[in-house]
VEXDREN-2710 file (C-alpha; in Angstrom, 1 decimal):
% VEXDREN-2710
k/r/px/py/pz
1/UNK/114.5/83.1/44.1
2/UNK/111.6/85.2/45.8
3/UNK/112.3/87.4/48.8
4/UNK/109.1/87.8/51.4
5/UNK/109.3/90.4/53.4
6/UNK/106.9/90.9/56.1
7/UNK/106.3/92.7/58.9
8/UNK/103.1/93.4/61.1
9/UNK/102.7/97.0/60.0
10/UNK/103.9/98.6/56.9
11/UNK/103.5/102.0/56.6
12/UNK/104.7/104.6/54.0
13/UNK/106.6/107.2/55.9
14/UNK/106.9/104.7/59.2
15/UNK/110.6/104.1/59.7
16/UNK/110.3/100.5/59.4
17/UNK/107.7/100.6/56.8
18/UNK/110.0/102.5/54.0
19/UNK/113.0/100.1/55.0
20/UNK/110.3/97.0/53.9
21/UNK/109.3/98.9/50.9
22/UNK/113.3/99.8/49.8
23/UNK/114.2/96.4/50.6
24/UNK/111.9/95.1/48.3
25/UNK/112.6/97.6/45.2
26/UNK/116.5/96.2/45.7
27/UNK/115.5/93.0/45.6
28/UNK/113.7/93.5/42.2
29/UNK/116.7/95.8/40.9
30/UNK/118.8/92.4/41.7
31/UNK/116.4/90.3/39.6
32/UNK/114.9/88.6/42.2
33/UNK/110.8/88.6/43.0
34/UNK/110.0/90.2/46.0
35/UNK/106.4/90.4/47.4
36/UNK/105.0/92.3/51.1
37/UNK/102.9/90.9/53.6
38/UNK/101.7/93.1/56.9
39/UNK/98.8/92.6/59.3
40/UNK/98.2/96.4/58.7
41/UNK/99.5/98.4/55.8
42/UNK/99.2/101.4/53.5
43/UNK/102.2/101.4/51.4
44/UNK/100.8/103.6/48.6
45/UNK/101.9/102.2/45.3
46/UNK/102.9/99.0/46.4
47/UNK/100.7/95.6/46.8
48/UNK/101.0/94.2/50.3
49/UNK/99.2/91.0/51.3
50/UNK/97.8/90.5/53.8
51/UNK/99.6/88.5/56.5
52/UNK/97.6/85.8/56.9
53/UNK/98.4/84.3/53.2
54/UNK/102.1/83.9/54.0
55/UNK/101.9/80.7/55.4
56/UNK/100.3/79.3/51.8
57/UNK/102.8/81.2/50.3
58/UNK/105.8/80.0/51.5
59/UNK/107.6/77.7/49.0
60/UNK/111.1/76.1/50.1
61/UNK/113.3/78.1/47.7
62/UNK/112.0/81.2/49.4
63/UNK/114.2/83.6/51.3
64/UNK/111.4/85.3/53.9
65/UNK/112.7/88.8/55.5
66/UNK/111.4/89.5/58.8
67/UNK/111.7/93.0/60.0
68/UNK/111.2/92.9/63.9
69/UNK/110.8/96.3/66.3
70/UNK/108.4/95.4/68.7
71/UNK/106.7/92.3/70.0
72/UNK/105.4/90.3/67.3
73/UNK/102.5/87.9/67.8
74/UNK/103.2/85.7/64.8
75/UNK/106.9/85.3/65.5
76/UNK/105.9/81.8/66.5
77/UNK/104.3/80.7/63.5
78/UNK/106.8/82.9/61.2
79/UNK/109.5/80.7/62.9
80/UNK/108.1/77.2/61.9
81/UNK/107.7/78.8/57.8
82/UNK/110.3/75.6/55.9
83/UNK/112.1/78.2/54.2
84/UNK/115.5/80.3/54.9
85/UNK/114.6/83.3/56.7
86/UNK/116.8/86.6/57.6
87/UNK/115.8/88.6/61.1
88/UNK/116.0/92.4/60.7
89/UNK/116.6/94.1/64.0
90/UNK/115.7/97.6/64.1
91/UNK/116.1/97.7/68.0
92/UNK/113.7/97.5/71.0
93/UNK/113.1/100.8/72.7
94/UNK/113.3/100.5/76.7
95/UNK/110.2/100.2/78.0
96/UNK/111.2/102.0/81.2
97/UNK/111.3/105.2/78.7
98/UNK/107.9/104.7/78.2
99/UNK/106.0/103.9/80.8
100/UNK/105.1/107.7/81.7
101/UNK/103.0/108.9/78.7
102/UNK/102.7/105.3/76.9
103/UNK/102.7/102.1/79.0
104/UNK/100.6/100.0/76.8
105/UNK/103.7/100.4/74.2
106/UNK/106.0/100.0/76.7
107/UNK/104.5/96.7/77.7
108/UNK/104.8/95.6/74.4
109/UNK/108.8/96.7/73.9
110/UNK/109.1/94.8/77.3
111/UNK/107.7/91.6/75.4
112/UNK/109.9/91.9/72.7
113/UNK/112.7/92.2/74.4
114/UNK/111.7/88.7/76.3
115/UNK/111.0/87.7/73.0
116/UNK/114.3/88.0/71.5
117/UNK/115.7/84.3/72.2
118/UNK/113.0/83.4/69.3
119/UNK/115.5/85.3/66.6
120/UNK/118.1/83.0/67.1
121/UNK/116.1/80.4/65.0
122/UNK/116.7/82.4/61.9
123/UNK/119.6/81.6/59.0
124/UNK/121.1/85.0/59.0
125/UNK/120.6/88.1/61.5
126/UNK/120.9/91.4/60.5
127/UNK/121.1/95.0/62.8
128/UNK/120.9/98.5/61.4
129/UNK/123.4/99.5/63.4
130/UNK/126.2/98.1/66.1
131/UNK/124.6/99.6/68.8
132/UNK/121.7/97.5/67.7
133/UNK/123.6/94.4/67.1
134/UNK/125.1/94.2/70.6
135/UNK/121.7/94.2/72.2
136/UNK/120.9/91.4/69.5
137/UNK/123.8/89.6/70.5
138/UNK/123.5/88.3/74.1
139/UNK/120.6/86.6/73.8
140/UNK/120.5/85.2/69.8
141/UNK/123.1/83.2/69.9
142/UNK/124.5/84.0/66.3
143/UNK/128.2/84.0/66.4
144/UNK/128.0/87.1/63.5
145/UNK/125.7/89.7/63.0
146/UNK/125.6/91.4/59.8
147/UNK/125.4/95.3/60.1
148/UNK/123.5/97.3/57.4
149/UNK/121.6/100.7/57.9
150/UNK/117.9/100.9/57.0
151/UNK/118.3/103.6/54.5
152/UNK/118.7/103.2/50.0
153/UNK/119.9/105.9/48.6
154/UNK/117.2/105.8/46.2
155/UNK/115.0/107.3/49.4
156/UNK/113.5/110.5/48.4
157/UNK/115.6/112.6/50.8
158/UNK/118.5/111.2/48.6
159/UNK/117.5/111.3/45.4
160/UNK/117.2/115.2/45.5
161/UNK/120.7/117.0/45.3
162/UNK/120.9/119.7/48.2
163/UNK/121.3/123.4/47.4
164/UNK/125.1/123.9/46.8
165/UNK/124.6/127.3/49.3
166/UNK/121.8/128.2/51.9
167/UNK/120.6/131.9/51.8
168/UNK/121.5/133.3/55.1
169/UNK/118.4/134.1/57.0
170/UNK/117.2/136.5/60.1
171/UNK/116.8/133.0/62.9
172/UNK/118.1/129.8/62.9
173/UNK/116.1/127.2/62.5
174/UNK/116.5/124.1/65.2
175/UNK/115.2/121.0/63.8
176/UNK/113.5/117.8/65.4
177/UNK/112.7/115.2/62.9
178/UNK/110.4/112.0/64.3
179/UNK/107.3/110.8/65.6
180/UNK/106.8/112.5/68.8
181/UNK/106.7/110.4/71.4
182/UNK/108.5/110.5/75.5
183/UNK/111.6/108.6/74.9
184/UNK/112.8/111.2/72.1
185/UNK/113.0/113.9/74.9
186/UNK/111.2/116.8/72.6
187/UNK/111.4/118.5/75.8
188/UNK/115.2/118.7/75.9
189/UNK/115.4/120.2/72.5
190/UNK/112.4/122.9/74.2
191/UNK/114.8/123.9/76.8
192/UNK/117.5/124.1/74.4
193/UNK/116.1/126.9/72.7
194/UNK/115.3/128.5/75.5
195/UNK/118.8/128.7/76.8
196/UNK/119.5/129.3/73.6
197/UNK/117.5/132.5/72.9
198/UNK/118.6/133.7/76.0
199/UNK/122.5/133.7/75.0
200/UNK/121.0/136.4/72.6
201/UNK/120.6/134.3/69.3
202/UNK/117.7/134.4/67.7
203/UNK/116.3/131.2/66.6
204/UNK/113.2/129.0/66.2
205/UNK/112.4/125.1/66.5
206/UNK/110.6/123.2/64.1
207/UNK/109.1/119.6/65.2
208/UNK/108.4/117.0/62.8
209/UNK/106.4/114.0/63.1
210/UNK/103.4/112.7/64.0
211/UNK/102.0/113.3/67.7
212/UNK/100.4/110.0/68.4
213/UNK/100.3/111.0/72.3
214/UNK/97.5/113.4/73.3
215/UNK/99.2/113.7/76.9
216/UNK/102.7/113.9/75.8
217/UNK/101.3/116.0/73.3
218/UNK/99.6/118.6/75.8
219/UNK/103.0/118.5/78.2
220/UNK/105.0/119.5/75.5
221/UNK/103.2/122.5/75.0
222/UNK/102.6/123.9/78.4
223/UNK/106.7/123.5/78.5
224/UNK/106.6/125.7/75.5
225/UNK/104.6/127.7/77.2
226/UNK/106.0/127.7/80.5
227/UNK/109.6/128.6/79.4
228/UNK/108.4/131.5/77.7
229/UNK/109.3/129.9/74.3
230/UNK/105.9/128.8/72.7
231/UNK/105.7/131.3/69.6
232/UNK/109.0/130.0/68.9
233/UNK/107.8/126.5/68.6
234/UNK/106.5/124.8/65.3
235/UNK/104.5/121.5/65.9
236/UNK/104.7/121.0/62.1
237/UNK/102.9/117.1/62.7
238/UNK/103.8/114.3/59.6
239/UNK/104.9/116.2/56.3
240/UNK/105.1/115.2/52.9
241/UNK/108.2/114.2/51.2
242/UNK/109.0/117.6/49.2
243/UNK/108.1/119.7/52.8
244/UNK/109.9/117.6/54.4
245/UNK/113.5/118.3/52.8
246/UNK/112.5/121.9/52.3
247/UNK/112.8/122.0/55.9
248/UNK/116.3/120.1/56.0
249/UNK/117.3/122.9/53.7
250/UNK/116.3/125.6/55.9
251/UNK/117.3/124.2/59.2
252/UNK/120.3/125.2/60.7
253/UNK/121.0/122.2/62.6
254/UNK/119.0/119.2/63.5
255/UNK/119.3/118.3/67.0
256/UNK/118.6/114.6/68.3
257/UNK/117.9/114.6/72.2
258/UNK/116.2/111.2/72.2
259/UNK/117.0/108.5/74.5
260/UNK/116.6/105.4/72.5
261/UNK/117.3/105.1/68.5
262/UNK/118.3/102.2/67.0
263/UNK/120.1/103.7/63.9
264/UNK/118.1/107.5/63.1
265/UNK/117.4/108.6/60.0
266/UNK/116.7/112.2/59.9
267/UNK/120.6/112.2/60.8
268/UNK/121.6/110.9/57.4
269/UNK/119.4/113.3/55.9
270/UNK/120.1/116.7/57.3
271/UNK/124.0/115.3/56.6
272/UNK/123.3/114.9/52.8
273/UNK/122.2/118.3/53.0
274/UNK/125.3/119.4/54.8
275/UNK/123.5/120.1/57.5
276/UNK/125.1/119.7/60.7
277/UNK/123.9/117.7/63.5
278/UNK/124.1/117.4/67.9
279/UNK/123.5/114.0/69.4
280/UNK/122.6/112.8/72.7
281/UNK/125.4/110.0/73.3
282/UNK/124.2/106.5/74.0
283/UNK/122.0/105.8/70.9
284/UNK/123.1/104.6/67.6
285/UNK/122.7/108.0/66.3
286/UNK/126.5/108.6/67.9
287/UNK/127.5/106.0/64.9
288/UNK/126.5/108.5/62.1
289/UNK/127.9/111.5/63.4
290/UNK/131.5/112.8/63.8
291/UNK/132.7/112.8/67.5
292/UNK/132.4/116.6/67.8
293/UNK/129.0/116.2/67.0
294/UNK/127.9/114.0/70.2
295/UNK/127.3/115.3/73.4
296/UNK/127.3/113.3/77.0
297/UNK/124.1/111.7/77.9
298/UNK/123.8/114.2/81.0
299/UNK/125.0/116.9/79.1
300/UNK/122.9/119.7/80.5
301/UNK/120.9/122.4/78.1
302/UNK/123.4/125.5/78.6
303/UNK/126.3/122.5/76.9
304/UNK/124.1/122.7/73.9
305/UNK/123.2/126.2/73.4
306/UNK/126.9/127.4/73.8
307/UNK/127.7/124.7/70.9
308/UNK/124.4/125.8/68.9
309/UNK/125.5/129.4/69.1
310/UNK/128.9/128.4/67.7
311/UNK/127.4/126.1/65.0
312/UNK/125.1/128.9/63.4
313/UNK/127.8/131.4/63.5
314/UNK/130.1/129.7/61.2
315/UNK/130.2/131.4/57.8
316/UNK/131.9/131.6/54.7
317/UNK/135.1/129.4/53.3
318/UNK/134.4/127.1/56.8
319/UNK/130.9/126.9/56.8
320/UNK/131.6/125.3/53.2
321/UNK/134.2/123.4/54.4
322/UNK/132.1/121.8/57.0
323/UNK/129.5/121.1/54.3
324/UNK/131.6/119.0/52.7
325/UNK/132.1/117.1/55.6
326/UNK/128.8/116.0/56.3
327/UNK/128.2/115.5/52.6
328/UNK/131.1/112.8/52.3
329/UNK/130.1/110.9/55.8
330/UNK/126.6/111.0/54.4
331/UNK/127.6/109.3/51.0
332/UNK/130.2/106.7/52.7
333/UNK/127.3/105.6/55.0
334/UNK/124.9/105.3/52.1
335/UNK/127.6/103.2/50.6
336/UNK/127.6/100.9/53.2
337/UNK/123.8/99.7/52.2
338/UNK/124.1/99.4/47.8
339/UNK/122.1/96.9/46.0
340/UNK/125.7/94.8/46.4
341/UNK/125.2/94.7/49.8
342/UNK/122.3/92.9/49.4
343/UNK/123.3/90.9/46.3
344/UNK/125.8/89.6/49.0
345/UNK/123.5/88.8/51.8
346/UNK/120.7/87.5/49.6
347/UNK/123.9/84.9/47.9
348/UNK/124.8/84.2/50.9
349/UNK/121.9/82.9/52.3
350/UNK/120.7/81.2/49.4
351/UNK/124.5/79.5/48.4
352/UNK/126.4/79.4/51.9
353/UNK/128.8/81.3/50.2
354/UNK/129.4/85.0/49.8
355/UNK/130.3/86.6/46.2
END
């Protein structure tokens, strides 16, 4: 059996584009042939063809794996392909919070989501997360679908074992993690520091990710600048694999203010680092994390500072004990998305029948 996996853009260090790429190495660790196909790519050590040679390359025995995000123009055609096909849904981001800084991208997540109906075609549907799967749901028409996060465990970030102890250092490091863009709110975690900093702790906030949005961009920084917290702000932009988990290790939390994700992540990460994490409730980020981790969806910046203060005060025998706890949620979610996993789902598709 050969596993296609497509998608319209397939990008090493895009969220989507390393789920394509792990998705593929599984399928080869099972023993099956797996081969890429994007409009755009540039998966660095992998061959991806170009999109417009799946259609010749479809054979009937095939199992094609469409990961879908955002409108797709080819969904159509994709749809027609006589082979079995699995939908992977990754979530729609609401267009409404986009339309400030980006509405060409919000016009596009407002066709997707009109677009959805056209998923319902496909043998097997599968969400990275529940909260992902419900918004699939309503409008698919699959009785069942399959839940399994977008993450493999043979992802860089969790291939390296974290530090068994952190050295204690003068200010604590608030992380962001993810391209920068309006609907994850970088502005929240702005103001969180500068409540922050003004309960008398003295801490710093690292941003990581692209900044694809010159006016969002630009806003951002006059915040910064406007609260009075600018020096203490590091636009870090996209970093590479081994920077980017030296900064998990350093951080003292990672906070997530962002309005829309459809599984995050970073979360997992700073977790297998033992790193712990605040969430803005309503997301699928809520799913990863431990209740006291989550905070309401109108919670206002003083709520979060008063819990930051408490997080990076914890210390000794506790602050290991904690540790541990993010550790082994970290490891049971990573569990949740072995190569058996997809040994299942691929057998199932292919047979009728699960093993």
């Amino acid at each position: 059996m050969r596993v296609l996996i497509c998608a319209p853009d397939i990008f090493s260090g895009d969220a989507v584009g390393n789920h394509c790429l792990g998705v593929a190495r599984a399928a080869r660790r099972l023993g099956f042939s797996a081969e890429l196909y994007a409009q755009n790519h540039d998966a660095a050590n992998e061959r991806v063809h170009p999109l417009s040679e799946l259609s010749s390359a479809v054979q009937p025995d095939d199992v094609l794996f469409l990961s879908y995000s955002i409108f797709d123009p080819n969904l159509d055609q994709i749809t027609k392909l006589n082979c079995k096909k699995i939908g992977y849904f990754h979530g729609v981001t609401d267009p409404e919070l986009l339309r400030a800084f980006e509405p060409r991208t919000a016009q596009l997540c407002q066709d997707a989501l009109a677009q959805l109906p056209a998923l319902g075609v496909f043998d097997l549907l599968v969400a990275n997360s529940h909260f992902s799967a419900q918004a699939l749901e309503g409008v698919a028409g699959h009785a069942t679908i399959e839940v399994v996060p977008p993450v493999f465990a043979d992802m860089p970030a969790f291939s390296r074992n974290p530090n068994s102890r952190s050295a204690p250092r003068a200010n604590a490091e608030l992380l962001m993690v993810g391209r920068v863009v309006p609907h994850k709110r970088i502005e929240d975690g702005i103001e969180i520091l500068h409540r922050l900093r003004n309960l008398g702790v003295p801490s710093t906030l690292s941003v990581i990710g692209s900044m694809p949005n010159y006016d969002y961009s630009k806003y951002l920084i006059n915040y910064a600048r406007r609260l009075g917290v600018l020096d203490h702000v590091d636009f870090k932009g996209t970093l590479d694999d081994c920077d980017l988990l030296d900064c998990f290790e350093r951080s003292a939390v990672l906070l997530v203010t962002s309005r829309h994700e459809g599984f995050c992540v970073p979360v997992l990460e700073a977790m297998h680092y033992g790193k712990p994490v605040l969430v803005r409730a309503g997301t699928a980020a809520e799913e990863l994390c431990l209740a006291e981790s989550v905070l309401p969806d109108d919670a206002p910046a003083d709520s979060w500072a008063t819990l930051l203060a408490q997080l990076v005060d914890v210390t000794g025998g506790k602050a290991g004990q904690s540790r541990e706890i993010y550790l082994n949620r970290a490891k049971d979610i990573l569990l949740k998305t072995s190569d058996e996993v997809w040994r299942n789902l691929f057998t199932q598709l292919a047979t009728g029948r699960t093993t």
